[in-house]
ZAMARGU-4260 file (C-alpha; in steps of 0.2 Angstrom, whole numbers, plus 5000, padded with zeros to 4 digits):
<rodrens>
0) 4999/5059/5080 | 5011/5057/5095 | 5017/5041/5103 | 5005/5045/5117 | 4991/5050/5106
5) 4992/5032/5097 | 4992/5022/5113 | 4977/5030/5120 | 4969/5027/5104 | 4972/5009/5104
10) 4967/5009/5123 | 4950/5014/5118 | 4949/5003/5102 | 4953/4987/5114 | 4944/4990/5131
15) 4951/4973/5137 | 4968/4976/5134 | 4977/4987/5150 | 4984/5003/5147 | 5001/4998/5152
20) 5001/4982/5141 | 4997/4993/5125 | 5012/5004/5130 | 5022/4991/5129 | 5017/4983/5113
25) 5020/5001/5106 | 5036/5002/5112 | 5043/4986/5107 | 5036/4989/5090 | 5043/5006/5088
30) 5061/4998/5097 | 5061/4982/5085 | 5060/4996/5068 | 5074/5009/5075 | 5084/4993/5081
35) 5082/4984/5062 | 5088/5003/5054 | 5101/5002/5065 | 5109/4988/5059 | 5105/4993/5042
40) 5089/4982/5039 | 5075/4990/5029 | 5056/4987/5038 | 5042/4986/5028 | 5024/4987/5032
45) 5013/4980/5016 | 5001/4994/5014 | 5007/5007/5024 | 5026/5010/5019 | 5046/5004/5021
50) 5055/5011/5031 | 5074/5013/5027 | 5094/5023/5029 | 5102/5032/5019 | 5119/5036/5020
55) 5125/5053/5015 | 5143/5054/5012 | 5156/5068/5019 | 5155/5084/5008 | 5161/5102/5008
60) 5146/5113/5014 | 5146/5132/5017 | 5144/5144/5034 | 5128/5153/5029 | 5134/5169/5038
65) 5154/5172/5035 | 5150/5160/5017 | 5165/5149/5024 | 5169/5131/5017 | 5163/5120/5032
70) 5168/5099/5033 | 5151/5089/5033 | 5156/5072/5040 | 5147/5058/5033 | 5130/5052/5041
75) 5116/5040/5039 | 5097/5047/5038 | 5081/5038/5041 | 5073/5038/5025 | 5054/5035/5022
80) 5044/5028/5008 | 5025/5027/5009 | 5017/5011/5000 | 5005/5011/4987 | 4988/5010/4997
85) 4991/5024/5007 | 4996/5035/4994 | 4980/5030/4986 | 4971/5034/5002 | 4978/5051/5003
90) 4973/5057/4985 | 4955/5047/4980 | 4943/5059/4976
</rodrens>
């Protein structure tokens, strides 16, 4: 599901909300979790899964093609963790 998907899904679910407000509420919601990884914060949503980053230090990696050492600066990933009830929800029987 895409950002655009999930607002017009919502739309439909509350008919007495406008489209533009629900676009907005999507997009502060998605802006407050990328704001709280960026300064390093872990978000959790009970039930669904936390969200947090990972840093990944600088190594030596290798050119696929010439199998040349190449310098991998250090970087910080997203990392995702899914919570209990949805991983429960994904494999009942």
């Amino acid at each position: 599901m895409i950002k655009s998907e999930l607002v017009n899904k919502l739309a439909e679910e509350n008919p007495n909300l406008f489209h533009r407000d629900i676009e907005k509420i999507v997009s502060i919601f998605f802006g407050e979790i990328s704001g709280a990884l960026v300064r390093g914060d872990r978000v959790e949503l009970r039930g669904f899964g936390a969200f947090s980053v990972k840093h990944r230090p600088p190594r030596i990696g290798r050119n696929p093609r010439s199998g040349e050492p190449v310098r991998i600066d250090e970087k910080f990933s997203p990392f995702f963790k899914a919570g209990k009830e949805i991983r429960e929800r994904l494999n009942k029987d």
